[in-house]
Backbone as JSON, one array per atom type, in Angstrom:
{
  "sequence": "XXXXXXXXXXXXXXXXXXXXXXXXXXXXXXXXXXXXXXXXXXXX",
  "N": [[149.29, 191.75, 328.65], [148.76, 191.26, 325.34], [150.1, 190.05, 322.01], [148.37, 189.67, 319.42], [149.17, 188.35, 316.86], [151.57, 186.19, 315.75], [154.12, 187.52, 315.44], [157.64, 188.1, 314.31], [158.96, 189.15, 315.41], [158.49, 188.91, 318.45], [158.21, 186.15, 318.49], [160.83, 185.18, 318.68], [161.39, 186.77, 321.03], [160.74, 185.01, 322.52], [158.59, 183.93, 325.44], [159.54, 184.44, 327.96], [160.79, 186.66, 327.3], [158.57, 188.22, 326.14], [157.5, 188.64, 328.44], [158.68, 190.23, 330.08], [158.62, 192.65, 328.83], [155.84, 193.66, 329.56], [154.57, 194.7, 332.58], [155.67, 194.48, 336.15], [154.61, 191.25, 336.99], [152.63, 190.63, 335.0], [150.33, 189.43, 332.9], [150.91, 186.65, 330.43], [149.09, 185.82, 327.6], [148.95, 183.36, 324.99], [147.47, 183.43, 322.64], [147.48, 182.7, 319.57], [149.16, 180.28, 320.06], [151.92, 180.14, 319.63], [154.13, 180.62, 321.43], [156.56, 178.29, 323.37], [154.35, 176.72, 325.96], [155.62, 176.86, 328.43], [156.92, 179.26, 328.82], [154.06, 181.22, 329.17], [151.02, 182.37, 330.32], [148.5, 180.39, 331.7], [146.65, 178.96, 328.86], [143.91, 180.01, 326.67]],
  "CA": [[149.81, 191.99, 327.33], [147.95, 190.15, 324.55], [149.98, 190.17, 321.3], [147.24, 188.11, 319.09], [149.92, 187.89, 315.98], [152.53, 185.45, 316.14], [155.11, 188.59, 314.47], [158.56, 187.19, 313.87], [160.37, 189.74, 316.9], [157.68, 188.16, 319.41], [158.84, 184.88, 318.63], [162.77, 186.05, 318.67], [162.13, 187.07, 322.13], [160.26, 183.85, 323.64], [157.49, 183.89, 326.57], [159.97, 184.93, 329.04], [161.28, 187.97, 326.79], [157.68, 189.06, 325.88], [156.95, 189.3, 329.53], [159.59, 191.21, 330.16], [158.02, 193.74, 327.79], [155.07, 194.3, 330.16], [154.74, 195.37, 334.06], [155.79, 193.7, 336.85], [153.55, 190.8, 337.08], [152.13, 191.01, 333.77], [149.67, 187.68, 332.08], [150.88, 186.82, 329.06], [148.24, 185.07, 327.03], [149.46, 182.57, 323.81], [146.18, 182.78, 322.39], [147.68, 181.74, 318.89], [150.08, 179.19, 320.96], [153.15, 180.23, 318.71], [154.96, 180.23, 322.14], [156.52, 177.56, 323.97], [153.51, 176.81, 326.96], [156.38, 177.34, 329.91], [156.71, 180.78, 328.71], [153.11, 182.13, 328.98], [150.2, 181.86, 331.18], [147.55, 179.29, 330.76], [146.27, 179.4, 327.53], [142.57, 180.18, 326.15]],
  "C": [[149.3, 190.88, 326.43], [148.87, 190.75, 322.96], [149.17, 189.19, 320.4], [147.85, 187.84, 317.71], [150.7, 187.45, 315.83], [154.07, 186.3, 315.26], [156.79, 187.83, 315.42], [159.06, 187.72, 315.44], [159.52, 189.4, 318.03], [158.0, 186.91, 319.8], [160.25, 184.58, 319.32], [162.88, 186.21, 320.51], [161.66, 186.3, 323.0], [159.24, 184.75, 324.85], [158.09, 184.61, 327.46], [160.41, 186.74, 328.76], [159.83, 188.99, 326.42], [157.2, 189.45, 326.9], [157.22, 190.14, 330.39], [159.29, 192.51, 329.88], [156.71, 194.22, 328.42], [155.84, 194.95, 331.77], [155.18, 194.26, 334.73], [154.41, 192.47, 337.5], [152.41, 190.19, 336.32], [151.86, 189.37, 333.48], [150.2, 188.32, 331.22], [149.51, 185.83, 328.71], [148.52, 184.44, 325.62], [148.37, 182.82, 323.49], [146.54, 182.2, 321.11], [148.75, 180.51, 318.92], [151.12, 179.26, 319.43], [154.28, 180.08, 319.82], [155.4, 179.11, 323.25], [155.44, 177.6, 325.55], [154.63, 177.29, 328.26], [156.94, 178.67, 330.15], [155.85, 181.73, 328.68], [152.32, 181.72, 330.11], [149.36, 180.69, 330.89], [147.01, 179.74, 329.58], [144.59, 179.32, 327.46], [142.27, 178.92, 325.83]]
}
């Protein structure tokens, strides 16, 4: 799951809540690091 716009309800639901929002297993990717790093995968 790559959202690449830091949109307000993305933020709202943190790293752990946006990964939630994929599959089991699911990279997230910060690429514009709007989310705290311990909520995403490594970053770009």
């Amino acid at each position: 799951m790559e959202p690449v716009v830091p949109h307000r309800e993305f933020l709202a639901l943190g790293g752990e809540g946006v990964r939630r929002l994929g599959r089991e297993n699911a990279v997230v990717f910060d690429v514009k690091s709007a989310l705290p790093p311990e909520g995403t995968d490594p970053r770009l």
